[in-house]
ZAMARGU-4260 file (C-alpha; in steps of 0.2 Angstrom, whole numbers, plus 5000, padded with zeros to 4 digits):
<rodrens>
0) 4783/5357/4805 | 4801/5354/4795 | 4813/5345/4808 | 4829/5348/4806 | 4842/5333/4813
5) 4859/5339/4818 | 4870/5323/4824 | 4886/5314/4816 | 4885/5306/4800 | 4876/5290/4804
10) 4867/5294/4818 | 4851/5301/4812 | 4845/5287/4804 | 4835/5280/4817 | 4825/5299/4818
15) 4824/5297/4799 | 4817/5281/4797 | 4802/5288/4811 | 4801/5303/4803 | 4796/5299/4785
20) 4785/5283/4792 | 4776/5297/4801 | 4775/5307/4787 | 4785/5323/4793 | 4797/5335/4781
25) 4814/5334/4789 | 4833/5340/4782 | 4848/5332/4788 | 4864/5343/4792 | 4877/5335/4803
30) 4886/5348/4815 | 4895/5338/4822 | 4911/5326/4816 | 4919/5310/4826 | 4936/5307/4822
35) 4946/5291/4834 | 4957/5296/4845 | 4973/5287/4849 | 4978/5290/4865 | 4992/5283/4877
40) 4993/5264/4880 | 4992/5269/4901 | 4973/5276/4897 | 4971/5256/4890 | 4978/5249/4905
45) 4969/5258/4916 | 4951/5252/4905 | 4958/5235/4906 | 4959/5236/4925 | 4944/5246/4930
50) 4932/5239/4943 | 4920/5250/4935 | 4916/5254/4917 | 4908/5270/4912 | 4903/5274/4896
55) 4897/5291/4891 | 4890/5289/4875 | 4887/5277/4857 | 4904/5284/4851 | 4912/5280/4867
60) 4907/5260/4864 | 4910/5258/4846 | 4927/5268/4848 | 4933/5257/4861 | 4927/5241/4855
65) 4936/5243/4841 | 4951/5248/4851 | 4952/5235/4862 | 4939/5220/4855 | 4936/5209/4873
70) 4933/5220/4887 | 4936/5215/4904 | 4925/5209/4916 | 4919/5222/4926 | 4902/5233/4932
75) 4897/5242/4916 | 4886/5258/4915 | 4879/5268/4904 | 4874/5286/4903 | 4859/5284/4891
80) 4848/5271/4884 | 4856/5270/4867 | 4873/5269/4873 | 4864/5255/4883 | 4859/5247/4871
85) 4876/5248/4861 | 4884/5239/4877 | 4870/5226/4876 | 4873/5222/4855 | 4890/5219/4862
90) 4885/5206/4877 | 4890/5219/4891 | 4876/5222/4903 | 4875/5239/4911 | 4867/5248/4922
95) 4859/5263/4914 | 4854/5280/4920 | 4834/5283/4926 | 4824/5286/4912 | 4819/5300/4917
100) 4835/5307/4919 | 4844/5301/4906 | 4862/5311/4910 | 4876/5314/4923 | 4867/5320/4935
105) 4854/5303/4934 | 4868/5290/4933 | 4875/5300/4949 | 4857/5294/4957 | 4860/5274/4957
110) 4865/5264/4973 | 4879/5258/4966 | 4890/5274/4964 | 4888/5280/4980 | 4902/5272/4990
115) 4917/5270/4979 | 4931/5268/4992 | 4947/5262/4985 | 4935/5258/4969 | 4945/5260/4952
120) 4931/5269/4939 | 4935/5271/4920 | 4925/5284/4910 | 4927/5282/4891 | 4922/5295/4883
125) 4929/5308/4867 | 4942/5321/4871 | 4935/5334/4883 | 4920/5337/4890 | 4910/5341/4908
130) 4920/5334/4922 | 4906/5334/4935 | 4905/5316/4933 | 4924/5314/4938 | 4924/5324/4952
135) 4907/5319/4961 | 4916/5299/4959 | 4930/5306/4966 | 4922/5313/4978 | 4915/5297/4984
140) 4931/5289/4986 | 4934/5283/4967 | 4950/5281/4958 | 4945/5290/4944 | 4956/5289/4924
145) 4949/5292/4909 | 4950/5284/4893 | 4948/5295/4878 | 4943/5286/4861 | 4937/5298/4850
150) 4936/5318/4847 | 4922/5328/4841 | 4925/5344/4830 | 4912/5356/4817 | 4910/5350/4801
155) 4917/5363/4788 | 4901/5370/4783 | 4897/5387/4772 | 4886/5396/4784 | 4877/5407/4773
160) 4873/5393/4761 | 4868/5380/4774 | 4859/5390/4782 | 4847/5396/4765 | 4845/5378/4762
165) 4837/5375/4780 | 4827/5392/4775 | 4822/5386/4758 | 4814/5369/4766 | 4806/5378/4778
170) 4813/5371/4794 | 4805/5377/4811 | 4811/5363/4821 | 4830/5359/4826 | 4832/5342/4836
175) 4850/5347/4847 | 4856/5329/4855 | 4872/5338/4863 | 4879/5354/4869 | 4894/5355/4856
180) 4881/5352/4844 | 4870/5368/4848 | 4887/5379/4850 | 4891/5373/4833 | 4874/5379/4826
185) 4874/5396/4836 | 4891/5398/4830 | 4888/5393/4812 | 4871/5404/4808 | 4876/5422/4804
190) 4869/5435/4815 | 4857/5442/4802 | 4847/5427/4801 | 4847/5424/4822 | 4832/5430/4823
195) 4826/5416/4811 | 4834/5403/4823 | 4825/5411/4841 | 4809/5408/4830 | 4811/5392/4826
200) 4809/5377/4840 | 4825/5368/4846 | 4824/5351/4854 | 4837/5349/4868 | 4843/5333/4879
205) 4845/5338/4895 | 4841/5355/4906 | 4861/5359/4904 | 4859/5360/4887 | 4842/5369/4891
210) 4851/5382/4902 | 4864/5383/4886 | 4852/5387/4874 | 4843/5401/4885 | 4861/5409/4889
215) 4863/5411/4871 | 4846/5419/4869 | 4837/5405/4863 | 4819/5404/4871 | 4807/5391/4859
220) 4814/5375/4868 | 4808/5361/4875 | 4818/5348/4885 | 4818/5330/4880 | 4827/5323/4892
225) 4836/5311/4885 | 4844/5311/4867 | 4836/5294/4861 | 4822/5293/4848 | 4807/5290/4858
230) 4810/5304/4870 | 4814/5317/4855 | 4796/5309/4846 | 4790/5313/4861 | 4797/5333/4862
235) 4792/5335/4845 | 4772/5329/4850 | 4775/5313/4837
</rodrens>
């Protein structure tokens, strides 16, 4: 097995560092870019002011935090357990999703987002991305804003190229930690060598991502159900 780790720059060493302590051949190749994003002083207000604090991922806290240093005092929570723990190096306590269902649809589970009457909820997240979470608060009776600190975009990548090298060390094992990042990759391999990526064994986060990769045609996959280290050791049987 040759595992192949797909997140930003910077975000794979944790994988890394498990990975060559266990003695397993892996190739890095981030396909996916964060840039900041500046975005209107209203969204700011709206953080500063928020009952409730919700942030969707590691990016989303390091983003804001240097955006915006002290944050207010509020009811924190986070999606998964890395983002979690990101609050936690800053001395923010949150509540955090199941373990077992480490996504939207988990966080939507806890007590304390059911009844949201007259509540004001601030998700802080990267430009875009799934609204279910918006409209299921809303839906409770939240008033919901958004505060968008950073965007994501591909990596400019030479396809036929990167996709040899993954080839040439043999990689049969591709660890997926996001949705944008597996339609990066099934955009970025030509469609000579898809056949090559159906063989080869793709770790996904969540069953949303799961369902993704089928719809694309993708069929060796195993879900880990969260995008944090222990649950993708665990996929990848380590």
């Amino acid at each position: 097995m040759t595992v192949l780790l797909t997140r930003p720059e910077g975000r794979n060493q944790s994988m890394i560092e498990a990975l060559t302590q266990k003695k397993v051949p892996h190739f890095t190749t981030p396909l996916l870019e964060v840039q900041p994003f500046k975005d209107q002083p209203a969204a700011l207000n709206a953080f500063l002011q928020a009952d409730i604090i919700i942030f969707i991922s590691t990016n989303a806290v390091a983003y804001a935090a240097h955006l915006c240093p002290q944050f207010p005092n509020a009811h924190y929570f986070a999606v998964g357990d890395a983002t979690y723990r990101a609050l936690a190096e800053l001395g923010i306590a949150a509540e955090q999703a199941p373990a077992d269902n480490q996504q939207t649809e988990g966080l939507l589970t806890l007590a304390s987002l059911q009844k949201l009457n007259d509540v004001n909820v601030c998700i802080v997240r990267g430009v875009g991305g799934r609204e279910t979470l918006a409209e299921q608060l809303q839906s409770r009776g939240a008033n919901l804003s958004y505060w968008q600190v950073y965007q994501r975009q591909c990596p400019t990548l030479d396809a036929k190229q990167i996709v040899a090298d993954w080839q040439q060390h043999q990689v049969d094992t591709i660890v997926v930690t996001s949705g944008e990042i597996l339609a990066n990759l099934i955009n970025l391999v030509p469609k000579e060598q898809f056949a090559w990526l159906q063989a080869c064994h793709i770790i996904v986060p969540s069953i949303r991502v799961y369902q993704q990769a089928q719809a694309a045609g993708l069929n060796q996959l195993t879900n880990a159900k969260a995008a944090n280290k222990d649950a993708v050791l665990a996929a990848l049987g380590l």
